[in-house]
C-alpha positions as CSV (number, residue, x, y, z in Angstrom):
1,X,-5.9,-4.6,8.8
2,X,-7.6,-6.1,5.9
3,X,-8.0,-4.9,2.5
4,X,-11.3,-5.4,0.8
5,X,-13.3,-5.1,-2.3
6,X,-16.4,-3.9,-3.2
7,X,-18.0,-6.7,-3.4
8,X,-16.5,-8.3,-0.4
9,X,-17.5,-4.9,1.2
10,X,-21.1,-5.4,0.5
11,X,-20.8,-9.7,2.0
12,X,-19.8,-8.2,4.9
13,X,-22.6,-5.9,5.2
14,X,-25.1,-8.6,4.3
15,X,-23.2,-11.0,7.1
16,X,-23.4,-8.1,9.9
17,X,-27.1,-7.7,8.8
18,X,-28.9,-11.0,8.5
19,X,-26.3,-13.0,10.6
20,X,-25.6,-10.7,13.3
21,X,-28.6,-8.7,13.6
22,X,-27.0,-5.3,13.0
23,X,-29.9,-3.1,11.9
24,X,-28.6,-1.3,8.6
25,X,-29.5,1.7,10.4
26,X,-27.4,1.2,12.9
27,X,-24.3,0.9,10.9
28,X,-25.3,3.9,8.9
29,X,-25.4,6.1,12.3
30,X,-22.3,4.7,13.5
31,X,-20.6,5.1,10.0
32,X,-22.0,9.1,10.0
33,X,-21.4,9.3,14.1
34,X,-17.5,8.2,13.1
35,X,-16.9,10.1,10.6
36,X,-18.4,13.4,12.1
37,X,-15.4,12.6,14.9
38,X,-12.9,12.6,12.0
39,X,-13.6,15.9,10.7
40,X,-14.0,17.1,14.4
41,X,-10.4,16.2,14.7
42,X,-9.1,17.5,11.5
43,X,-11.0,20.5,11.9
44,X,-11.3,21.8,15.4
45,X,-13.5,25.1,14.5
46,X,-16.2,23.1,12.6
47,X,-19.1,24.9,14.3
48,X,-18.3,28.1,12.5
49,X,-17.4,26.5,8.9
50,X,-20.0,26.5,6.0
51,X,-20.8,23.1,4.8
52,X,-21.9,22.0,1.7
53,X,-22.7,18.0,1.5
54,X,-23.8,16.4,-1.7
55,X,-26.1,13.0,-1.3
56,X,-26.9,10.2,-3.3
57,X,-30.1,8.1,-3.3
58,X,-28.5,4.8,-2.0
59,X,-26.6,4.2,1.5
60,X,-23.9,6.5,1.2
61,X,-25.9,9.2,0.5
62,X,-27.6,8.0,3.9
63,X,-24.3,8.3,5.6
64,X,-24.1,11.7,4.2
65,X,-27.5,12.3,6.0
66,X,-26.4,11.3,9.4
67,X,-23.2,13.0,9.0
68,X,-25.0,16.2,8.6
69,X,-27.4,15.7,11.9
70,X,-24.3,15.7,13.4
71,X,-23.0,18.7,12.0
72,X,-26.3,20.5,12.2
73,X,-25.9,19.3,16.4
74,X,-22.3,21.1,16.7
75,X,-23.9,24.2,15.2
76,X,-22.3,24.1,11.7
77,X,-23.8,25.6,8.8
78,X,-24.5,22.5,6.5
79,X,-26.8,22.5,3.0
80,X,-27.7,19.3,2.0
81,X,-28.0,18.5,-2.0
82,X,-29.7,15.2,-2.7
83,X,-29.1,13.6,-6.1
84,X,-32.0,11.1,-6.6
85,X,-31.7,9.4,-9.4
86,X,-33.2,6.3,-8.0
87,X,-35.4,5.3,-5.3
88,X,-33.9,6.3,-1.9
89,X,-32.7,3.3,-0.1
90,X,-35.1,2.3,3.2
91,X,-32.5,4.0,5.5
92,X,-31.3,6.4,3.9
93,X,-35.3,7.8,3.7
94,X,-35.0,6.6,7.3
95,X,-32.3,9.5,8.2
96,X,-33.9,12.2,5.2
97,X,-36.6,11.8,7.3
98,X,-34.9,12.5,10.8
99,X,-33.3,15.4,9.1
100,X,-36.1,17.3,7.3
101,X,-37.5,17.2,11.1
102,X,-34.8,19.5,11.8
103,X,-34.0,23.5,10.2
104,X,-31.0,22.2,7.6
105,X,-31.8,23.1,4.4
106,X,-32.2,20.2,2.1
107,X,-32.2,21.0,-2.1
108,X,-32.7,18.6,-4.6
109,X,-29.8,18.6,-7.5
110,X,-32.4,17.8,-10.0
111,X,-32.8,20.9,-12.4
112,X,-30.5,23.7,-14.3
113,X,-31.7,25.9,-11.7
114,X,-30.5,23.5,-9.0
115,X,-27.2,23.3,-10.3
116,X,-26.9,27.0,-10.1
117,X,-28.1,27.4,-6.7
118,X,-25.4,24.2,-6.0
119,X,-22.6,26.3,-7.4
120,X,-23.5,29.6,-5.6
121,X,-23.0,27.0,-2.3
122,X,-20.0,25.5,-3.5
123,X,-18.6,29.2,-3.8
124,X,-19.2,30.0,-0.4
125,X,-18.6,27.0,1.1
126,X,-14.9,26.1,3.2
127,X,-15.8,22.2,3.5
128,X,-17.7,20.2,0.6
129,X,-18.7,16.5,1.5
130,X,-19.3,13.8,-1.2
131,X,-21.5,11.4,-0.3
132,X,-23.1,10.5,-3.6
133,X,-22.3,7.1,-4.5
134,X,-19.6,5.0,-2.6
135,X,-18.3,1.7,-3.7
136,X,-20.6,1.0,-6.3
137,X,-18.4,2.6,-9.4
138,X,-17.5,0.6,-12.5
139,X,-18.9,2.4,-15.3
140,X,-18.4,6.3,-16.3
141,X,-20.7,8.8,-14.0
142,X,-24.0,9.7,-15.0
143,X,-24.2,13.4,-17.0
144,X,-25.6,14.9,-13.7
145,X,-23.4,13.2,-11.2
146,X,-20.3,14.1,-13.5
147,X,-21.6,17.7,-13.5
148,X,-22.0,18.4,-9.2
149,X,-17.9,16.5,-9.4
150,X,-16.8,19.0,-12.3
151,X,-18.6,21.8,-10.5
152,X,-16.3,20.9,-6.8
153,X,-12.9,20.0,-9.1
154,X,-13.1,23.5,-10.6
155,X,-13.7,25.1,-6.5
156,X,-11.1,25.6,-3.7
157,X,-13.1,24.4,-0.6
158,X,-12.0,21.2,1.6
159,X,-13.4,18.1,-0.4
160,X,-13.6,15.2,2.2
161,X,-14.9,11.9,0.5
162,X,-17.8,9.5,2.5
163,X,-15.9,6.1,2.0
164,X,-15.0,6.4,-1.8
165,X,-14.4,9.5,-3.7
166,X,-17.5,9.5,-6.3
167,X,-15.9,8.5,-9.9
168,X,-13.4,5.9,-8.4
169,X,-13.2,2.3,-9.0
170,X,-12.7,0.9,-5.4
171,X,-11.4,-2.2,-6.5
172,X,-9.0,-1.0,-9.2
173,X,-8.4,3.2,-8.7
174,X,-9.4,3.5,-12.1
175,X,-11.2,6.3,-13.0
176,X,-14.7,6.8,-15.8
177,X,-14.4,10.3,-16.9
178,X,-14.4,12.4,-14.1
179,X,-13.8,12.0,-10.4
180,X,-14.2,13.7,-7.2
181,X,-10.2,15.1,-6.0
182,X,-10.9,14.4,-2.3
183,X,-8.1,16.1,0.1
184,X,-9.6,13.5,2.5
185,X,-11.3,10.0,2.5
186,X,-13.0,8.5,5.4
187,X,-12.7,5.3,4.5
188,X,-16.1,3.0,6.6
189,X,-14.8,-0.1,8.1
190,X,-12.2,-1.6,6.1
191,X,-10.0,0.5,3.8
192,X,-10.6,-0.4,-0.1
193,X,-8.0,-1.9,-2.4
194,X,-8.6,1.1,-4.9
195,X,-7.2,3.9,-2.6
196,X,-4.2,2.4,-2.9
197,X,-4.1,1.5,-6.7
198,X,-3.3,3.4,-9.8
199,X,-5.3,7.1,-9.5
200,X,-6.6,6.4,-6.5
201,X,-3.2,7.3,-5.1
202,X,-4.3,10.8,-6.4
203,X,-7.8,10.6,-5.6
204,X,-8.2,10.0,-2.5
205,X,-6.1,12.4,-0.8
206,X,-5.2,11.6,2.9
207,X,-6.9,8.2,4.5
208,X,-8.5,7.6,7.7
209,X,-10.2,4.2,8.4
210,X,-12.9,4.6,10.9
211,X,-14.2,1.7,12.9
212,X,-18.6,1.3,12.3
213,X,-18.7,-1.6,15.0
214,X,-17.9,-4.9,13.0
215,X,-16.8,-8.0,15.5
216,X,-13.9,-9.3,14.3
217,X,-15.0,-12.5,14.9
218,X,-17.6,-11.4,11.5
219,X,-14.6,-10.5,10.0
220,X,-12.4,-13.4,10.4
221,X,-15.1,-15.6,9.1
222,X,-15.2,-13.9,5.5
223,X,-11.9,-15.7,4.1
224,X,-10.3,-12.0,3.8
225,X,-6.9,-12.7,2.2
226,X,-5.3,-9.5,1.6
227,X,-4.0,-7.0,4.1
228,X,-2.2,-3.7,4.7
229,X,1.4,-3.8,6.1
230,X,-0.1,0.3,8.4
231,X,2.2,2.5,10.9
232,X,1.9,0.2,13.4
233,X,3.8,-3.1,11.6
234,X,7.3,-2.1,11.8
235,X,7.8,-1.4,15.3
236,X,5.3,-4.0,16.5
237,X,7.3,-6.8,15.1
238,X,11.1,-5.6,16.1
239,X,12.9,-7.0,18.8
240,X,14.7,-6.0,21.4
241,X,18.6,-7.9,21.6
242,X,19.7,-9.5,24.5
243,X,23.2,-8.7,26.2
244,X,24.3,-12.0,25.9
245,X,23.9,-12.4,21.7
246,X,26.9,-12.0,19.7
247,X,27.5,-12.0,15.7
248,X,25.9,-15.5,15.5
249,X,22.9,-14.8,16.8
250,X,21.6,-12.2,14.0
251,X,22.5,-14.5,11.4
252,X,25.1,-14.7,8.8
253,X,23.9,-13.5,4.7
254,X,25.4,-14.5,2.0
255,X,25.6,-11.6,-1.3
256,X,25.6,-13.2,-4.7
257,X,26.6,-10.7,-7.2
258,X,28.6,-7.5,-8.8
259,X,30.1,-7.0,-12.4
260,X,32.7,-4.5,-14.0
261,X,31.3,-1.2,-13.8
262,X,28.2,-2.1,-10.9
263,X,29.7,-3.5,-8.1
264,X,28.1,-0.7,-6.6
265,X,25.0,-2.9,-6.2
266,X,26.7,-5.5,-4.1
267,X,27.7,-2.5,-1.9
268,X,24.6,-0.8,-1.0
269,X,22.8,-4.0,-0.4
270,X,25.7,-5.5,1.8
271,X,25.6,-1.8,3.7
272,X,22.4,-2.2,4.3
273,X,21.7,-5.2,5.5
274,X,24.3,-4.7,8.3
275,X,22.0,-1.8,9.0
276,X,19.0,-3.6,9.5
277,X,20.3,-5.4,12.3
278,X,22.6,-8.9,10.6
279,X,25.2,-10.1,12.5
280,X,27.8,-10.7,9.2
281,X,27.7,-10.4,5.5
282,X,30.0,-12.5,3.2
283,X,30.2,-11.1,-0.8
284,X,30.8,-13.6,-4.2
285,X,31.9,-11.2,-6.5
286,X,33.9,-11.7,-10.1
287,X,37.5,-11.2,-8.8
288,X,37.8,-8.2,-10.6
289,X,35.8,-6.2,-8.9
290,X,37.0,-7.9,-5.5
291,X,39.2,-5.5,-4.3
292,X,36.4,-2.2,-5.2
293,X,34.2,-4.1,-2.9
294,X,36.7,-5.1,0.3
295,X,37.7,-1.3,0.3
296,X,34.1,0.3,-0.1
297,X,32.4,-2.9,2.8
298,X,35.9,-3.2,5.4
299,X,33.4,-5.1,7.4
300,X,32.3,-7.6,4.7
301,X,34.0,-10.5,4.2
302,X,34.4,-10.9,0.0
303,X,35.5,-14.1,-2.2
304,X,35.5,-14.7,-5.5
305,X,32.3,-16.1,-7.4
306,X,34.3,-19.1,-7.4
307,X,33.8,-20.0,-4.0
308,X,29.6,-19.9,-3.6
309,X,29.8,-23.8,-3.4
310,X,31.8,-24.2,-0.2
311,X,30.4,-20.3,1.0
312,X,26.6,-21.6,1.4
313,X,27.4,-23.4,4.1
314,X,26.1,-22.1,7.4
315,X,24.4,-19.2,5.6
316,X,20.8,-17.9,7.1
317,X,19.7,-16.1,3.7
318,X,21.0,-15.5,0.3
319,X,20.9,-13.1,-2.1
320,X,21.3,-13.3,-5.6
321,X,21.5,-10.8,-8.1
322,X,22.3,-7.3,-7.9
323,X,25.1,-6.0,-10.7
324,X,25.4,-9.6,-11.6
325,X,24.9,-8.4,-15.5
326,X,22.8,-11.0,-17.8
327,X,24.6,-13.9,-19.0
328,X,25.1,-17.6,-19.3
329,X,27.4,-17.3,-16.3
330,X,24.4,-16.0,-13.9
331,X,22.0,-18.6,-15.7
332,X,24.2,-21.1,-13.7
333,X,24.3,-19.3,-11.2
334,X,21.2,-19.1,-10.6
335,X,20.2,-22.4,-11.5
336,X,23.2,-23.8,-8.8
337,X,21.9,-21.8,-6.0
338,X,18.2,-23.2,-6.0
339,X,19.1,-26.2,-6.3
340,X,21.7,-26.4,-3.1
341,X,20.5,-23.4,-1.3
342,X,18.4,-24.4,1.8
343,X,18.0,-21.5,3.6
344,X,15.7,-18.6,2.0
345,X,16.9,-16.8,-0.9
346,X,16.2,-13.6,-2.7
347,X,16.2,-13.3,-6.6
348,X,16.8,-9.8,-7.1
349,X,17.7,-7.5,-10.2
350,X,19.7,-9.6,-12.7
351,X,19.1,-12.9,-11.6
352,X,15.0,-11.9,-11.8
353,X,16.2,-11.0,-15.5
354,X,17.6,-14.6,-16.4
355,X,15.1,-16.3,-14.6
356,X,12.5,-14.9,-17.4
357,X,12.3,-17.5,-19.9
358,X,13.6,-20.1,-17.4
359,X,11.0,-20.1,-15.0
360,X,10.7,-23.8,-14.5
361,X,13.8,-23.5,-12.3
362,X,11.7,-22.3,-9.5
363,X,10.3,-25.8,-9.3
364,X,14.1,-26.8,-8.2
365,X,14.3,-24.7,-4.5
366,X,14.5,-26.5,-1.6
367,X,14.1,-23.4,0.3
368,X,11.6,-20.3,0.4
369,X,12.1,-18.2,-2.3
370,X,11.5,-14.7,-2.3
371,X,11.4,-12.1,-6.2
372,X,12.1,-8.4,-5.8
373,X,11.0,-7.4,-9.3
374,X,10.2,-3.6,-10.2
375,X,7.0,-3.5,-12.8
376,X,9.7,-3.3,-15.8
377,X,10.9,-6.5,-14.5
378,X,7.8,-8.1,-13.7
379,X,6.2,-7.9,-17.5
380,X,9.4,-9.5,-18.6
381,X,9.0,-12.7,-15.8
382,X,5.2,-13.1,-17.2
383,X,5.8,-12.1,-21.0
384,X,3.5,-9.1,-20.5
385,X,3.4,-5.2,-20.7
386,X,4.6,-2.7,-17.9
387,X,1.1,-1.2,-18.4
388,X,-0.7,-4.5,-17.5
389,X,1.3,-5.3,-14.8
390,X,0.4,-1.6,-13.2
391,X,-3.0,-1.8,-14.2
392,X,-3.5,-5.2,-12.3
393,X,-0.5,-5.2,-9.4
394,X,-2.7,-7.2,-6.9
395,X,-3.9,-9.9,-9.1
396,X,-0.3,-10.0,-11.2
397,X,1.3,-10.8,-8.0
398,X,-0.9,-13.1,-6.3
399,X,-1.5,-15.4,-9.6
400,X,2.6,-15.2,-10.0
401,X,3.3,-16.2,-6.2
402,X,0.7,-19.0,-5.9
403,X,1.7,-20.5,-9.4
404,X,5.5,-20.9,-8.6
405,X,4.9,-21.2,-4.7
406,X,7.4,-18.2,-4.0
407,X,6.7,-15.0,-2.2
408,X,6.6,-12.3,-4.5
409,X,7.3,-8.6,-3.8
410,X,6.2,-5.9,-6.4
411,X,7.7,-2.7,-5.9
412,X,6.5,0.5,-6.5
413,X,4.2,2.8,-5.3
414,X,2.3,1.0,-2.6
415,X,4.4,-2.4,-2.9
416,X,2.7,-5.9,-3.0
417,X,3.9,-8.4,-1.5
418,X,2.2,-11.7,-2.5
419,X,2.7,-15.2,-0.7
420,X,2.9,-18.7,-2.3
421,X,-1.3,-19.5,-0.2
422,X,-2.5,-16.7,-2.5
423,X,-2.4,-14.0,0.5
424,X,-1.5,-10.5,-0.3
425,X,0.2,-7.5,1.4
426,X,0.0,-4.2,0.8
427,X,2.6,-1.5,2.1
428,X,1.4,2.4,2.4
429,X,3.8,4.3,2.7
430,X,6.6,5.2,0.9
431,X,8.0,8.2,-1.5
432,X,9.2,9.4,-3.9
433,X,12.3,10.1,-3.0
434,X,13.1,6.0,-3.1
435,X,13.1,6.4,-7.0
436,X,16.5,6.2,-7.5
437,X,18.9,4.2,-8.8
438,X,20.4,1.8,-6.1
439,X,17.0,1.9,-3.9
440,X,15.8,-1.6,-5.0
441,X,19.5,-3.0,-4.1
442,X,19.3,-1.4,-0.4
443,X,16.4,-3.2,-0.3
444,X,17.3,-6.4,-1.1
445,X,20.1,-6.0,1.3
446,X,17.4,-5.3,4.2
447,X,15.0,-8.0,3.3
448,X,18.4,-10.9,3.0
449,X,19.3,-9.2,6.8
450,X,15.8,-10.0,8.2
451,X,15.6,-13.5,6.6
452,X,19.1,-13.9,7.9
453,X,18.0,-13.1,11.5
454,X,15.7,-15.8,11.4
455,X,11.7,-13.8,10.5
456,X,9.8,-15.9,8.3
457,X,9.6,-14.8,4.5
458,X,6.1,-12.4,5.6
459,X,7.1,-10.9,8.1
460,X,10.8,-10.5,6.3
461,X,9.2,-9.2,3.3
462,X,6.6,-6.7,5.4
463,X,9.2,-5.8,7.7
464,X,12.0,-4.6,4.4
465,X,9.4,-2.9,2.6
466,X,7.6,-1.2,5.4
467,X,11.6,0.4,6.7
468,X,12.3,1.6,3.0
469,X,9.2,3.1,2.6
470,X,9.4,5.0,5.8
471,X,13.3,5.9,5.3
472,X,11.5,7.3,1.7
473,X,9.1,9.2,4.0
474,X,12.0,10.3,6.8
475,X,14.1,11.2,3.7
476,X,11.9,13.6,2.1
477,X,11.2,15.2,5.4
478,X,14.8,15.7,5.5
479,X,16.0,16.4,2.2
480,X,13.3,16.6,-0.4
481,X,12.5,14.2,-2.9
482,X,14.9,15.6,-5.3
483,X,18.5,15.3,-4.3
484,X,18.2,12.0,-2.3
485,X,20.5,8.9,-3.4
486,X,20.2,5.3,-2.5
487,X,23.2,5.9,0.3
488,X,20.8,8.4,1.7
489,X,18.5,5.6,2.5
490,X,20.7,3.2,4.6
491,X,21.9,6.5,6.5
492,X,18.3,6.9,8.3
493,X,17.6,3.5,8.6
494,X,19.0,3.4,12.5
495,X,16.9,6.0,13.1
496,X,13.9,4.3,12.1
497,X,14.8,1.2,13.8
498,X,15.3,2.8,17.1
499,X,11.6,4.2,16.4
500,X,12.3,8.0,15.4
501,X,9.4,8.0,12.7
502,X,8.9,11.5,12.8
C-alpha cells in the first residue's frame, strides 16, 4: 500500500477529478459512505449512541456532512457543529444542503454562546467526530479551532478522526499547539506518512484505511515511491520448503564479529538467523571469545577472525558487526569485506560505527549493501543530531540510501527502510517490548538469514523488520513490555513463521 503526502494527496484528487471524471462529490459520498461502515464495525450499537460531529468549511468538513446522513439513516442521534471560517467548499454546501433537508440539528461554532452549547454536547455525547480540517495542517490552529480540540481533549467520549486528526502535520506528525487525541483515524484512500511519524504515533490512535474508489491504474501513474510493509507482507512472501531441499538450499551466512565481554552479540544474531529459516551459520570471532561462542551456538560452526579470507567463499550473505568493539582492527575489517564480499552484506552495530567518518568505502562493494543503524547511530554516519534524524526519518534515510547506493534500514518506532532508487518502506508494527539491548542484533541475524536464502535486499529487509516487529507485538501479548529480553524474541519467531499472529 502506498504512503502519501498531503500534497501528493491533493494530485491525486485533482488526477481522479479532471482526468478521470470522478465528480468531487462522488468521492466525498463514497469517503463518508466508507467510513460510516467503519464505525458500524467498531461500534455495532451505533443507532442508540449520541453523536456529536464537528465540521469544517472545506472538504473534510464535507465528508463530515455525509457521514452524518448516514448516521442520521441508521437512527443515531448526531449534532452537527460547523466551523466556518471560510467559504464552504462547492460540495461540501452540496451535502449541508442535503442535510439541512433532513431533522439533524446543525449549530454553527461561531460565538461564546456556541461554544457553550458545543460543550454541553460534548458532555453528553459517547462518540465525537472531527471533521474540521484534514490534511491541510502546517501552521498552529486558529484560536477557535484550537478551542472546540481543547474542549474534546479535556472530555471522555470516543474521538474518531475524518482522515487526519485536526492539529497534525500529515506529512511530518508534528504538532502546532494543540491537537485532536483521536482513539481512531479513518484514514480516506491512502494512509498519510504523518500517522506514522513522530506524535502522530500518539495522535492518531488506532488506523483504518478505507478504500473511496481510486483505480489503481490512477494510482500507479502518480510516481508514488514510498510504501507500507501492512499485516499482510510477512506471510504473503514466505515460502513453503520442498521435501527434497537440504542445508544447501537455505543458504549458508557468514557472522563477522564478537569482542571480550560482547560475544553475546554474535550469539543472538547467529540464533536467530537459524530461526528465520538459514540452512547454516559459520562465526569469525577473536579467538578469545571462540570457545564462549561454540558452547552457547553447538550448531554454528566458529573460526577465528583470522580466517574471513578463505571463510567468504561460498557464503549467501554476511554480516558484519555486532560486539566487534571500535577499532583499527574492524576499520580493516570492514574495509576487506567490501572490497571481496560479492554476495549481500549487512553493516550492523560496530562496523556502522567505523564506517562514520569513512564513508567513501561504500563506493568499494561489489555486492548490495544493506546499514542497520538505530537513530544514535544514524546522526553519527551523517554528522548530525539524534533529534534531526527523528524529526526527518523518511527523508534522512532516502537521501542516505540513494547517495551511497545501499539500502538503508532505520530502526525505531515504525522502521524505514530506504532503497539505493530513492523508494521507501515503512513497517507498522512493532513494540515496545523490542527496546532492549540485544533486539537490533537478533535482527541483523534475521535479515543475514533471509538474504542468505536467496530474497532480494527489499524483500529481505521488509521481510526482518516486519517478523521483529510482530515477535515485539506477540511478545507483549505474552509477557508485557517490561520483562522481555532479546532471547525472548528469537523464541516466538517459529511461531510467527508458521502464521500464529495472534
Amino acid at each position: 500500500m502506498y504512503l502519501v503526502t498531503a500534497q501528493q494527496m491533493r494530485e491525486i484528487d485533482q488526477k481522479a477529478i479532471n482526468e478521470y471524471n470522478f465528480p468531487e462529490a462522488v468521492l466525498m459520498e463514497n469517503a463518508g459512505r466508507v467510513a460510516t461502515d467503519v464505525l458500524l464495525a467498531k461500534f455495532p450499537k451505533l443507532a442508540d449512541l449520541h453523536i456529536t460531529i464537528a465540521v469544517g468549511a472545506g472538504n473534510n468538513g464535507g465528508d463530515g456532512l455525509v457521514i452524518a446522513r448516514y448516521l442520521h439513516k441508521l437512527g443515531a442521534k448526531v449534532k452537527v457543529f460547523l466551523a466556518q471560517e471560510k467559504e464552504l467548499s462547492p460540495s461540501t454546501q452540496l451535502n449541508l444542503s442535503i442535510l439541512e433537508k433532513l431533522p439533524v440539528k446543525i449549530y454553527p461554532l461561531d460565538t461564546e454562546n456556541s461554544i457553550h452549547l458545543f460543550k454541553v454536547a460534548i458532555n453528553t455525547t459517547d462518540i465525537f467526530i472531527d471533521a474540521l480540517l484534514g490534511t491541510g495542517v502546517n501552521r498552529q490552529l486558529s484560536s477557535l479551532l484550537a478551542e472546540i480540540v481543547d474542549i474534546v481533549n479535556k472530555r471522555t467520549c470516543v474521538t474518531v478522526a475524518v482522515d487526519v486528526p485536526t492539529g497534525l502535520n500529515c506529512d511530518t506528525g508534528e504538532i502546532y499547539g494543540s491537537c485532536l487525541v483521536a482513539d481512531y483515524t479513518i484514514g480516506l484512500a491512502l494512509p498519510k506518512r504523518g500517522y506514522y511519524l513522530n506524535k502522530g504515533l500518539k495522535y492518531c490512535g488506532e488506523i483504518t484505511i478505507v478504500d473511496i474508489g481510486f483505480p489503481e491504474e490512477l494510482l500507479a501513474e502518480c510516481g508514488l515511491q514510498t510504501y507500507l510493509v501492512d499485516n499482510d507482507y510477512l506471510q504473503g512472501h514466505l515460502q513453503e520448503r520442498q521435501r527434497n531441499s537440504h542445508k544447501g538450499t537455505y543458504g549458508h551466512l557468514l557472522l563477522v564479529g564478537g569482542s571480550m565481554g560482547m560475544s553475546g552479540a554474535v550469539t543472538l544474531a547467529a540464533r536467530s538467523s537459524y530461526r528465520a529459516g538459514v540452512g547454516a551459520v559459520s562465526c569469525a570471532v577473536p579467538s578469545d571469545v571462540q570457545l564462549h561462542i561454540s558452547v552457547n551456538i553447538p550448531e554454528a560452526m566458529v573460526y577465528p577472525l583470522s580466517e574471513v579470507e578463505v571463510l567468504l567463499k561460498g557464503k549467501k550473505a554476511v554480516v558484519l558487526g555486532p560486539g566487534m568493539g571500535k577499532n583499527e582492527h574492524v576499520l580493516q575489517m570492514l574495509q576487506y569485506i567490501l572490497q571481496e564480499s560479492t554476495c549481500p552484506i549487512v553493516l550492523d552495530a560496530d562496523a556502522l560505527n567505523v564506517l562514520a567518518g569513512n564513508l567513501e568505502l561504500l563506493s568499494l562493494a561489489k555486492a548490495p549493501v544493506i546499514l542497520t543503524p538505530h537513530p544514535g547511530e544514524m546522526a553519527r554516519l551523517i554528522g548530525k543530531d539524534v533529534k534531526l534524524v527523528q524529526n526527518n526519518r523518511l527523508e534522512t534515510a532516502q537521501n542516505f540510501a540513494v547517495e551511497h547506493q545501499v539500502w538503508l534500514v532505520l530502526k525505531g518506532a515504525n522502521t524505514v527502510i530506504a532503497a539505493p532508487n530513492g523508494e521507501i518502506y515503512l513497517n507498522t508494527i512493532d513494540s515496545p517490548a523490542l527496546a532492549v539491548a540485544g533486539s537490533g542484533d537478533v535482527l541483523a541475524g534475521i535479515l543475514g538469514s533471509f538474504l542468505a536464502q536467496g530474497m532480494s535486499p527489499e524483500e529481505a529487509c521488509c521481510m526482518a523488520v516486519r517478523l521483529h516487529g510482530e515477535a515485539g507485538v506477540k511478545l507483549a501479548e505474552q509477557m508485557g513490555t517490561i520483562s522481555t529480553q532479546a532471547g525472548d524474541i528469537i523464541e516466538v519467531l517459529p511461531q510467527l513463521l508458521r502464521g500464529e499472529t495472534k
